[in-house]
N, C-alpha and C positions, 0 to 999 in steps of 0.2 A: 487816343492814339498811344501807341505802345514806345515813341521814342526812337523808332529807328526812322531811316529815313522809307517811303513810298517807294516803288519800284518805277522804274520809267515808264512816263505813258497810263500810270494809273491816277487817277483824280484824289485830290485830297477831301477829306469829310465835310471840308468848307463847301464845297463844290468847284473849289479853283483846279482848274489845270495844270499837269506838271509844263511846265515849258518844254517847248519843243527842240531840242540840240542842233537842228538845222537852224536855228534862226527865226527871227520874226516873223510871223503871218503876212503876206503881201498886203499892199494897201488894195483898195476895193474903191470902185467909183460904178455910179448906177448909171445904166447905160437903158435908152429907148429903142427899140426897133420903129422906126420911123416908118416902115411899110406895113406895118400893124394899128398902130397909132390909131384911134379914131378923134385923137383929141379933145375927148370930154373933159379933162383938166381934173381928173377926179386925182392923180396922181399930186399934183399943184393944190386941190382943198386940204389935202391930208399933209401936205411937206411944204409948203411954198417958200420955203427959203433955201430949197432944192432944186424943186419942178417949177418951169413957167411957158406959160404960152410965146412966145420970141415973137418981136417984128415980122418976119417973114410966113408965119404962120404956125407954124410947129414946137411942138413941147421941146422944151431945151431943159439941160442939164446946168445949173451953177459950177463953176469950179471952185472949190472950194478944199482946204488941205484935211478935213477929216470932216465925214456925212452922218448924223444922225443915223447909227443902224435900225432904232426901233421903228422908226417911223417909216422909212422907205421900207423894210419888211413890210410892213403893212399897206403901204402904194401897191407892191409887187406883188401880196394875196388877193386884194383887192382891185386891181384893174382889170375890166371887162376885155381888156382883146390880148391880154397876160405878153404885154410890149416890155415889161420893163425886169432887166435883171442885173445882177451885180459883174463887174468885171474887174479882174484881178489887174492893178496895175504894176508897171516896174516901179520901185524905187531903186534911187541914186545914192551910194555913199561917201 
C-alpha cells in the first residue's frame, strides 16, 4: 500500500471493505416459505440450532440475536424446494 488513504467503496488488499457511510448493514434473519416447505428437515441436519421441526408441524425459525451466516448459506443452496431465504430486519437504536 502506498500510505494514502483507499478511495470510498474500494476494498482494502486485506479483502476488508471500506465501510459503508450510511451505516451499518441491516441485521438479517432466515426466513421459510411455509407453502414451499416440504419439510424434509434437511435445512435442521445442516443448522439445528436454527432450523427445527416445531410442535405443530412445521420448520420453525430460532430467534436468536445474530445466525450463523455460513451455515444457513448452505441450508438455502441446499434445500430441495429453495424455501428458505435471508430477510432484512429493522433494528432499533
Amino acid at each position: 500500500m502506498t500510505g494514502r488513504p483507499p478511495k470510498e467503496g474500494v476494498a482494502l488488499r486485506t479483502g476488508a471493505a471500506i465501510a459503508d457511510p450510511a451505516g451499518p448493514p441491516a441485521k438479517r434473519r432466515p426466513d421459510i416459505d411455509l407453502s414451499q416447505c416440504s419439510k424434509c428437515q434437511g435445512c435442521e441436519a445442516l443448522c439445528p440450532e436454527v432450523f427445527c421441526l416445531g410442535p405443530g408441524g412445521y420448520m420453525e425459525v430460532a430467534d436468536r440475536d445474530e445466525y450463523p451466516e455460513a451455515a444457513i448459506d448452505e441450508a438455502i443452496a441446499k434445500c430441495p424446494e429453495d424455501c428458505l431465504t435471508w430477510l432484512n430486519t429493522e433494528t432499533t437504536t
